[in-house]
C-alpha positions in Angstrom: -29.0 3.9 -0.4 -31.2 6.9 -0.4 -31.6 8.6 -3.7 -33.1 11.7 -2.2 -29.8 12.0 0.2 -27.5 12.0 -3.3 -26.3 14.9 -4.6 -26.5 14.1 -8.3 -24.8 17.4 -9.4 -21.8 17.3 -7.3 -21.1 14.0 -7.3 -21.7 13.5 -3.3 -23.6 10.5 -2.0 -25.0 11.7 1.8 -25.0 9.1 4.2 -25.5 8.9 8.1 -23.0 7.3 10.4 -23.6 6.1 13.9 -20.1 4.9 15.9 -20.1 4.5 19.6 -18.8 7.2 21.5 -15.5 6.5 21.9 -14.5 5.6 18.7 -16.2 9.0 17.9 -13.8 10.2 20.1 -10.7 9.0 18.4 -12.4 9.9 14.9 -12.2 13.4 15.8 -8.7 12.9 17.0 -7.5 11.4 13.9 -9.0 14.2 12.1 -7.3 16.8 14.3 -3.8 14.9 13.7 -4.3 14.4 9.9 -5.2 18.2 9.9 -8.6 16.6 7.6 -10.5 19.0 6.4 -14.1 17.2 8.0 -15.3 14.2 9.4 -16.2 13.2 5.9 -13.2 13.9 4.3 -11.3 11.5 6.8 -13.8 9.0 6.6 -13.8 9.4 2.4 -9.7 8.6 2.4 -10.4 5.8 4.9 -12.7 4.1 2.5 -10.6 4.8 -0.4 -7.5 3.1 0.9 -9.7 0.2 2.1 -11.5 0.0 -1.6 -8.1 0.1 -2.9 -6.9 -2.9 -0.6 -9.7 -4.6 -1.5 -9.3 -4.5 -5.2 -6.0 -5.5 -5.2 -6.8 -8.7 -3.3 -8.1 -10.0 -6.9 -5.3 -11.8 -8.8 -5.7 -10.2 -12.1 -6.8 -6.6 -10.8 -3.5 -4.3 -11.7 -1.9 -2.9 -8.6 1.1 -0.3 -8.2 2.9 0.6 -5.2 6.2 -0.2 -3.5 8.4 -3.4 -1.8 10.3 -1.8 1.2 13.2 -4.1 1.9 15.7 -3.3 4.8 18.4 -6.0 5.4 21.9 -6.6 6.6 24.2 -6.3 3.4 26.8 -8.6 5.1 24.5 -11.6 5.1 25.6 -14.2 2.8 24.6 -14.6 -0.9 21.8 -11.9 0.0 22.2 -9.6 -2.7 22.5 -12.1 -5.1 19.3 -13.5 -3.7 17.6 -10.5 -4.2 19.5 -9.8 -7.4 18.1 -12.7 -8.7 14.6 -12.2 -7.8 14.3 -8.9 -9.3 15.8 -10.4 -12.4 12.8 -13.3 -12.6 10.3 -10.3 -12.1 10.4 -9.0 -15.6 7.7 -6.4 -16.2 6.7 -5.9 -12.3 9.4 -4.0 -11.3 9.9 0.0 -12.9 12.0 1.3 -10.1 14.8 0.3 -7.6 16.0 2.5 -4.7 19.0 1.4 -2.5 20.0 3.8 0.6 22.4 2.9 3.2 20.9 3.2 6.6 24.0 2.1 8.7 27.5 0.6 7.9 24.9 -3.2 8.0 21.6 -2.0 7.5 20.5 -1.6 4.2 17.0 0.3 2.6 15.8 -0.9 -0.7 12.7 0.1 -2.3 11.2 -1.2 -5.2 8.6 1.0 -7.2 6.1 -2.1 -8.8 2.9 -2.3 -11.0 1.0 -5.0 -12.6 -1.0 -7.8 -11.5 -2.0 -8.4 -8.0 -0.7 -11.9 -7.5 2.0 -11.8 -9.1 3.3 -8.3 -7.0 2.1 -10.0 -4.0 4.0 -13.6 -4.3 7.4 -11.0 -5.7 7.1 -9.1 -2.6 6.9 -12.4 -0.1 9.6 -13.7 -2.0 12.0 -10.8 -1.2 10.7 -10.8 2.2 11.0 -14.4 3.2 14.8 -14.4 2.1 17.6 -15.2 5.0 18.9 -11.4 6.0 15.8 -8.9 5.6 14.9 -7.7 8.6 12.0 -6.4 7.2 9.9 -6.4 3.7 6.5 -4.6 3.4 4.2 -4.1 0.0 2.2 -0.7 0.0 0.0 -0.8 -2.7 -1.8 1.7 -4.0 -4.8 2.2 -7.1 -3.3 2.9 -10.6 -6.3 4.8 -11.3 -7.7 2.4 -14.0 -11.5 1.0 -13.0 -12.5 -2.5 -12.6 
């Protein structure tokens, strides 16, 4: 990078970005539908959640975020399934959410922090079990620094 493009004092790094045209195109739609402030600003959150994905890919890095769960209630032994998986995550897990969507379907979210790997092989667990229709981790930074 450039030193002379930084700006030292306000903490902005100036760089130059060359897309083809038609992704240019749907850049400045994005940042129309996001109502982003600029170009930049869009393309600053866009690194930032792809930093923040990329950190937690490292086993040890701490991660936080949540484990959406939505499942039929009426299939067999799966709250006790997922009881028990919750149970064997001791530590990982600070927050659970249950909402019913329909008199089946069921919405569980769990709030989770700590090590990557660990959040990662909790939230596949949950997932893979016979009855959720669908699981998904979000993760996001907890703001501590490699």
């Amino acid at each position: 990078m450039n030193i002379r493009n930084n700006t030292a004092a306000a903490g902005i790094a100036r760089l130059s970005l060359s897309l083809p045209n038609g992704l240019a195109a749907d850049l400045d739609r994005l940042v129309a539908d996001k109502k982003a402030a600029s170009r930049s600003a869009l393309v600053a959150d866009l690194v930032r959640d792809a930093v923040v994905e990329h950190r937690s890919r490292r086993g040890k890095q701490e991660i936080a975020g949540t484990i959406t769960l939505v499942y039929d209630h009426h299939a067999r032994n799966l709250q006790a399934k997922l009881t028990d998986l919750q149970h064997d995550a001791e530590g990982l897990i600070v927050s659970v959410m249950h909402v019913h969507l329909s008199h089946h379907d069921c919405l569980e979210t769990l709030v989770v922090r700590g090590p990557a790997d660990p959040v990662r092989t909790l939230a596949d667990k949950l997932a893979a079990v016979r009855g959720v229709k669908h699981g998904k981790l979000t993760i996001t930074t907890t703001g501590h620094k490699e």
